[in-house]
GUKELUM-803914 format. One line per 4 residues: their letters; for each residue x, y, z of N, C-alpha, C. Coordinates in pm, whole numbers, always signed. Layout:
# GUKELUM-803914
A = X:Y:Z:X:Y:Z:X:Y:Z  ...
# end
This chain:
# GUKELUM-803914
XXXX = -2859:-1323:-378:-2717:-1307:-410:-2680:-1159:-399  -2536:-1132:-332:-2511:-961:-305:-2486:-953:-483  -2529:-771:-532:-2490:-771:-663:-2354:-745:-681  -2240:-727:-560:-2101:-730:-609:-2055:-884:-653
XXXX = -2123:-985:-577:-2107:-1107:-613:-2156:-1164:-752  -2275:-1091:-786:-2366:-1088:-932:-2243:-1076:-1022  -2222:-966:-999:-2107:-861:-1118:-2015:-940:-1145  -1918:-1001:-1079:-1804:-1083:-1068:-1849:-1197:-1126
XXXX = -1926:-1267:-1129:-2005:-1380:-1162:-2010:-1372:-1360  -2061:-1268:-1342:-2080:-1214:-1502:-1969:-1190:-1573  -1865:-1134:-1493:-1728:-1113:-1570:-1693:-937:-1592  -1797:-906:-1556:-1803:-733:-1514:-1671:-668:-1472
XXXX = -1692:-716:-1403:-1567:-633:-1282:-1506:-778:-1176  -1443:-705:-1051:-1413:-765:-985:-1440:-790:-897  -1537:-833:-752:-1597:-763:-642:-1550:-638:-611  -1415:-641:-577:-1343:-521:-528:-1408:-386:-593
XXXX = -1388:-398:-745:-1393:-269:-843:-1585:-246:-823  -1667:-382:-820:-1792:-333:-841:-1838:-283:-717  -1730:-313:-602:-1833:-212:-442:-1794:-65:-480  -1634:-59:-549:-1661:+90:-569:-1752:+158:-663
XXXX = -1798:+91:-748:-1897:+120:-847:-2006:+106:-827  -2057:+107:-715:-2146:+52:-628:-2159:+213:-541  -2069:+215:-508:-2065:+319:-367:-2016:+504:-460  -2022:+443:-585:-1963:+587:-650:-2110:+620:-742
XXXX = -2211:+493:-693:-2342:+573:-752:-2368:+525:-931  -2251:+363:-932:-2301:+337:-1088:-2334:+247:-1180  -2462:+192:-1054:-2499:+34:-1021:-2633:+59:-995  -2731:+19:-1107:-2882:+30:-1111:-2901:-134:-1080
XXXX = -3031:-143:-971:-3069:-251:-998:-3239:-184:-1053  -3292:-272:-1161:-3436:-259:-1229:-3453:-84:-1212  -3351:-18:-1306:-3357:+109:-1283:-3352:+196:-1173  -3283:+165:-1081:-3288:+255:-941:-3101:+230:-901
XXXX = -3082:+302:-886:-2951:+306:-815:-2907:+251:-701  -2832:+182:-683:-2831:+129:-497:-2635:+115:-503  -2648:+174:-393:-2473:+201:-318:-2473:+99:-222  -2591:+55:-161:-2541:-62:-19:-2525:-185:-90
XXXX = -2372:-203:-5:-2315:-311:-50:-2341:-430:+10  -2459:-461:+100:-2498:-569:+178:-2621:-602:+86  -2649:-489:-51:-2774:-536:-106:-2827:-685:-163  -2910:-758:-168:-2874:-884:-259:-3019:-861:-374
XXXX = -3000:-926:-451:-3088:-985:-585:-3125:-1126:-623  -3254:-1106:-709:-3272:-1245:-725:-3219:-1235:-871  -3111:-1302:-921:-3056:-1341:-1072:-3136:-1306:-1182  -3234:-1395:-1122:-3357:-1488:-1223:-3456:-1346:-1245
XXXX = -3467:-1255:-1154:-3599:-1130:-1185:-3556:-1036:-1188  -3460:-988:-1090:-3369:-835:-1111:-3276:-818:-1218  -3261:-704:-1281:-3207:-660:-1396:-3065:-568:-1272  -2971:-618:-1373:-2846:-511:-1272:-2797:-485:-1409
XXXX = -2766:-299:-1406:-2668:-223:-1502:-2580:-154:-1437  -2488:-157:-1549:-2333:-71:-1499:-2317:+50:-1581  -2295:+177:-1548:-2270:+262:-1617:-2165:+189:-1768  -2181:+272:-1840:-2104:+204:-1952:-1945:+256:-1931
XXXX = -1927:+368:-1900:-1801:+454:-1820:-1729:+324:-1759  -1801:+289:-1664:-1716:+194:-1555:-1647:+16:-1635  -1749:+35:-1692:-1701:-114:-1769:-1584:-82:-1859  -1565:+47:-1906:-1473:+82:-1982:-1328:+138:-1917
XXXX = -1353:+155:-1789:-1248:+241:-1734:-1146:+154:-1711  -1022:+194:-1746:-894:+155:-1675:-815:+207:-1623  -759:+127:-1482:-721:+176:-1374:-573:+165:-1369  -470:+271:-1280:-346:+269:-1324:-297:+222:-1202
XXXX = -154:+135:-1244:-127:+114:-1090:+0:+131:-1127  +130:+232:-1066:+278:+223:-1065:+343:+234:-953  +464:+184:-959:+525:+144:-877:+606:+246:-913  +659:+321:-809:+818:+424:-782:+843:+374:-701
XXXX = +977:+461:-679:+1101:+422:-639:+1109:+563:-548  +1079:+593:-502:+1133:+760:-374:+1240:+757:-350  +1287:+876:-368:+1395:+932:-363:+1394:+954:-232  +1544:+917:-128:+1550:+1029:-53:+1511:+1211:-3
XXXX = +1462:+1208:+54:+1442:+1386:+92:+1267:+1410:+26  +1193:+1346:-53:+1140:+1373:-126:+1022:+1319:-44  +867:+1408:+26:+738:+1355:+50:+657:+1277:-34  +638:+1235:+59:+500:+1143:-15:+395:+1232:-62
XXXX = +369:+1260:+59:+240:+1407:-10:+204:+1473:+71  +125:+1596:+58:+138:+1745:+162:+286:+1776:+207  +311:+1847:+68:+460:+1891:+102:+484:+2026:+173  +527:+2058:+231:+556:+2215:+339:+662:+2293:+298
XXXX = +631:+2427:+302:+780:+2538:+226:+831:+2474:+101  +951:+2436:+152:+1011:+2360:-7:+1046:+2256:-10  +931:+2151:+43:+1012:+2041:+14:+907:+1968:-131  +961:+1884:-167:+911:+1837:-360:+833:+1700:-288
XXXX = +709:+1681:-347:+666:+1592:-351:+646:+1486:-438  +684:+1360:-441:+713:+1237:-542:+633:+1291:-679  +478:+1318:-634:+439:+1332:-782:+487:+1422:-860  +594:+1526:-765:+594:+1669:-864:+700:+1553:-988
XXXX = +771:+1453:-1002:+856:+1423:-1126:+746:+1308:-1167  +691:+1324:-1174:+605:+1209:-1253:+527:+1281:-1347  +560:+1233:-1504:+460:+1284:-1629:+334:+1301:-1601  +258:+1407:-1666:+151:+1481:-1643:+24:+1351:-1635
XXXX = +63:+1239:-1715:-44:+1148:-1695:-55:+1044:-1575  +22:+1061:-1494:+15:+1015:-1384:-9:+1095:-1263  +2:+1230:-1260:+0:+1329:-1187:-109:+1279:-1097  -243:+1247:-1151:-366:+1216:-1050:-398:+1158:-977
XXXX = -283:+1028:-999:-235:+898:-918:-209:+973:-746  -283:+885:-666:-287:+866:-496:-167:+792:-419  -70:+795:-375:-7:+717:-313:-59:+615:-215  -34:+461:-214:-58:+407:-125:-3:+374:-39
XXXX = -2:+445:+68:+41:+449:+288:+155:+571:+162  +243:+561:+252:+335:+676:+228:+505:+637:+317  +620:+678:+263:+729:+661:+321:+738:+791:+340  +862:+780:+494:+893:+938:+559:+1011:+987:+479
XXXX = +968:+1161:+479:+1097:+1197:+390:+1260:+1141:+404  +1279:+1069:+477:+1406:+1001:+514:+1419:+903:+471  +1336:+813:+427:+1327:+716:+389:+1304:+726:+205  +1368:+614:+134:+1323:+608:-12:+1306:+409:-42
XXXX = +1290:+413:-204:+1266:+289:-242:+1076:+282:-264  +1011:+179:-240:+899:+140:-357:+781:+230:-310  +753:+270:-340:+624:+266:-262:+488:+320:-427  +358:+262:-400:+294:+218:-516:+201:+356:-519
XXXX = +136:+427:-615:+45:+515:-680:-43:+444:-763  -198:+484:-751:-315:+437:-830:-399:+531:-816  -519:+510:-908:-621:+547:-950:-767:+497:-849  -716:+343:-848:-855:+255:-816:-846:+237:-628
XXXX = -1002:+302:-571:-954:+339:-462:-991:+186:-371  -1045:+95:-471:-1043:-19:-348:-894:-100:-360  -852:-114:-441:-687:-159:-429:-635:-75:-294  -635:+78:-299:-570:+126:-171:-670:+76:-49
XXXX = -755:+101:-28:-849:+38:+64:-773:-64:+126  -795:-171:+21:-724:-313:+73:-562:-307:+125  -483:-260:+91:-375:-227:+100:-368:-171:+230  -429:-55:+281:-420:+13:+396:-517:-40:+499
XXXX = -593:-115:+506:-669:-164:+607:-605:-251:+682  -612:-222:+821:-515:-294:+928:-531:-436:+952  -670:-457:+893:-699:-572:+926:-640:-709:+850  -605:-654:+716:-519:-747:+664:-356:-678:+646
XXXX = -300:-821:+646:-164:-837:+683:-85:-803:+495  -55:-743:+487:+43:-758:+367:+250:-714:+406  +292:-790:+374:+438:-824:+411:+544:-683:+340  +624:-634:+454:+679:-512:+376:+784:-520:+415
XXXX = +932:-525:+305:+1036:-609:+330:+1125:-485:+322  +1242:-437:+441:+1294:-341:+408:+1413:-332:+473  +1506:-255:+375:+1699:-298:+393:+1704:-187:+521  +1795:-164:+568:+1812:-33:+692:+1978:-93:+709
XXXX = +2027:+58:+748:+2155:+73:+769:+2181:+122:+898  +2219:+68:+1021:+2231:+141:+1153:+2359:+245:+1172  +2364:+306:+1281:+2493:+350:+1350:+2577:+255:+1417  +2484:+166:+1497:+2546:+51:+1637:+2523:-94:+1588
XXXX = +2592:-150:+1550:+2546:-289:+1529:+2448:-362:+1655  +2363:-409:+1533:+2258:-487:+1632:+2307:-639:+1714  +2331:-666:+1821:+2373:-811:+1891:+2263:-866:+1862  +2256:-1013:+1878:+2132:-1099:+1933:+2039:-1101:+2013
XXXX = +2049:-999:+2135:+1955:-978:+2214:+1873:-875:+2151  +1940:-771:+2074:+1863:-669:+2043:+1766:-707:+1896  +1811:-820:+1849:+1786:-872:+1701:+1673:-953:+1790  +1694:-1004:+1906:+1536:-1132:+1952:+1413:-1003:+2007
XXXX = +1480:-894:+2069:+1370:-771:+2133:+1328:-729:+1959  +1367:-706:+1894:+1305:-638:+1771:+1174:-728:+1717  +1201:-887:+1696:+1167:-992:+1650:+1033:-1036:+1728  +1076:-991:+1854:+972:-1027:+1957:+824:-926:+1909
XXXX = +698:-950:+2015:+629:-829:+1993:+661:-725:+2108  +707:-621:+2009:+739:-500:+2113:+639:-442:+2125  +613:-417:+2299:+535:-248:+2268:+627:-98:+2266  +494:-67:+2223:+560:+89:+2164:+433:+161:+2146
XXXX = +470:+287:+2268:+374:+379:+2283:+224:+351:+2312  +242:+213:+2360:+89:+139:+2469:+14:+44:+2361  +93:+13:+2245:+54:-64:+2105:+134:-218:+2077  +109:-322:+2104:+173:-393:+2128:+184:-456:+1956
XXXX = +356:-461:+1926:+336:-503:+1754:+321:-614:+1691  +318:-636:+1611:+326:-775:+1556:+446:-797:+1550  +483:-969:+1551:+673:-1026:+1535:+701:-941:+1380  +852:-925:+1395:+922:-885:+1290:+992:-1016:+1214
XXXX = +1068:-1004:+1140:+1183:-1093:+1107:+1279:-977:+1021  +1389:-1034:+1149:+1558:-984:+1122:+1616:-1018:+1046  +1714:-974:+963:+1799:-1074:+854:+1947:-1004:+886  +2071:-1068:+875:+2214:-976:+889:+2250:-979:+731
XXXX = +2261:-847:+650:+2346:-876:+594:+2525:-868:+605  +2550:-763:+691:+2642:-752:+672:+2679:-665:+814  +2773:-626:+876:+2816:-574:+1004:+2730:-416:+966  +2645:-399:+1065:+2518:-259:+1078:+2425:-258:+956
XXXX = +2429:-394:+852:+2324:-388:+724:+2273:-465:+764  +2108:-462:+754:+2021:-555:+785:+1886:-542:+673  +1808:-656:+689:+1680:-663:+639:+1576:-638:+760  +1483:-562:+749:+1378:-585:+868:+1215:-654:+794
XXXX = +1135:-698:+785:+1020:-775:+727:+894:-756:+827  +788:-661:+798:+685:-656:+890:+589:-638:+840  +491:-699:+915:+330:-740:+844:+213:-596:+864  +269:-469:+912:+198:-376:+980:+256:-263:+893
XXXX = +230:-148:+963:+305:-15:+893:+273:+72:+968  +306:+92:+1140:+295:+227:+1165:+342:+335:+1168  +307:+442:+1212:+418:+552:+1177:+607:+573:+1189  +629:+524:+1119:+816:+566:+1123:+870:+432:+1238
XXXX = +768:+338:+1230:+760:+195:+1296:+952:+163:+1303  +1021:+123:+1191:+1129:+66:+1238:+1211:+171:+1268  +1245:+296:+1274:+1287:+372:+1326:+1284:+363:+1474  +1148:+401:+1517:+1131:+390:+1632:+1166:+255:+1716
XXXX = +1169:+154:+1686:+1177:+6:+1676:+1338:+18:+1729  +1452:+57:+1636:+1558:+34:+1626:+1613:+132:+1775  +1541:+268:+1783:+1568:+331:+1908:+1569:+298:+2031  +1447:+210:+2000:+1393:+143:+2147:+1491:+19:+2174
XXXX = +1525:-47:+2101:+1691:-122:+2162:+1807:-47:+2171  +1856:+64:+2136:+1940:+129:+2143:+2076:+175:+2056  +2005:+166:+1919:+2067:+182:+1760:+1976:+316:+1741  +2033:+310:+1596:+2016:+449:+1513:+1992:+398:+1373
XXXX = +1891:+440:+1334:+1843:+418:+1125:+1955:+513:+1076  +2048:+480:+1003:+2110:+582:+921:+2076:+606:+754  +2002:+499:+711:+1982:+425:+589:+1870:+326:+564  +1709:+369:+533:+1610:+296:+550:+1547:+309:+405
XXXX = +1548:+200:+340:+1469:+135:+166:+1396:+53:+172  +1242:+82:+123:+1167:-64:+112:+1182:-100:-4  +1198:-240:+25:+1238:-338:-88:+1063:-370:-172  +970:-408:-42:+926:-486:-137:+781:-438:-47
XXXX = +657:-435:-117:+517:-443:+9:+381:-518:-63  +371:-597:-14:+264:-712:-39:+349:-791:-152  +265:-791:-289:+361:-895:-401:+421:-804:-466  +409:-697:-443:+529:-589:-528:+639:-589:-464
XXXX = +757:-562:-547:+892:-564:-551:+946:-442:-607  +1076:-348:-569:+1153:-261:-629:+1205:-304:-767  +1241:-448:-750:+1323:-455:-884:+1468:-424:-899  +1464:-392:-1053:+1564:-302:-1114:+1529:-135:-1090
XXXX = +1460:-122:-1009:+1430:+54:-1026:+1512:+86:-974  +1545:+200:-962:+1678:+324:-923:+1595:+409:-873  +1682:+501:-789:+1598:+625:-702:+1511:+724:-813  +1394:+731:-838:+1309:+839:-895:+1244:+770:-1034
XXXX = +1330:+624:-1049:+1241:+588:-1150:+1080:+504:-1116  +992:+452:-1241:+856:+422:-1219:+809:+346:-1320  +719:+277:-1341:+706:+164:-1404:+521:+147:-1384  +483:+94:-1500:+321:+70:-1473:+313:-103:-1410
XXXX = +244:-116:-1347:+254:-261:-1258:+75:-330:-1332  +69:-471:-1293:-75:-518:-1266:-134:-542:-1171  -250:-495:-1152:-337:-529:-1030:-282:-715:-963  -215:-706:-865:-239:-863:-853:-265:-903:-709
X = -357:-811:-655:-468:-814:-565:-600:-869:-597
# end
């Protein structure tokens, strides 16, 4: 049996939390340390310990709200980065993926680095739901090219889904996240982003938040 599967079994941790506890060096099997996560055990003869630290630790997960104008992180000259307004006890918190300074609305901060892991790995799909305001109203042809898989820049994307709310307000919904993706997206039919908010990414939601506020969330990964 792998011992991330052991751990979980026992009520320890979670797989997720015990590969990082695993790979951060705090996972003895019969007194010896082991980080490979392909390791397995026999139940019945191997002894597995957890640092006592790790069984105790709790991990933070919040959800903000970004402000317009404001980086995600590695800020340049003067521009403010999200964490600079966040209380000193969150300060240590990592952003997970990141919105462009033009862009505001949810985007999540944690502690626990296999939650971001999972989150940012291409290989799984998590759904990221987001309002945008154009210059040119989008027609139907340009709403089926968006919807379709476009390429862009020799990368062929995954389907979108369009929503109208209202004459140049729309919803856009995509299972990916590349760089400044619906921006570029909206150019390549022949519109303009004037106004871009994510609503929502994987099972998190904005909510009731307002620009710069934050909230502690639960793991529900």
């Amino acid at each position: 049996m792998r011992i991330q599967k052991y751990i979980s079994q026992q009520g320890w941790l979670s797989r997720r939390k015990a590969e990082e506890a695993m790979q951060n060096g705090h996972v003895k099997v019969n007194g010896e340390v082991v980080k490979e996560l392909g390791t397995k055990i026999n139940p019945e003869k191997d002894k597995v310990e957890l640092d006592e630290s790790i069984l105790n630790k709790k991990y933070i997960y919040l959800a903000v709200y970004k402000p317009k104008k404001m980086v995600t992180n590695l800020p340049q000259n003067d521009e403010i980065e999200v964490r600079n307004f966040l209380p000193e006890e969150y300060k240590h918190l990592n952003a997970v993926g990141r919105l462009d300074k033009d862009s505001e609305g949810l985007i999540l901060f944690t502690d626990d680095g296999i939650f971001s892991k999972h989150f940012l790995d291409p290989k799984v799909s998590h759904k990221r739901l987001y309002e945008i305001k154009v210059n040119k109203d989008l027609d139907a042809t340009m709403i089926e090219q968006l919807e379709d898989e476009m390429l862009l820049d020799g990368y062929l994307l995954k389907p979108t889904k369009v929503e109208r709310l209202s004459h140049k307000h729309f919803t856009i919904e995509l299972t990916e996240g590349k760089n400044r993706q619906i921006r570029r997206m909206i150019e390549e039919v022949g519109s303009y982003v004037v106004m871009l908010k994510r609503l929502k990414f994987g099972p998190y939601d904005i909510g009731d938040l307002e620009s710069g506020d934050y909230k502690e969330v639960s793991n529900l990964i």
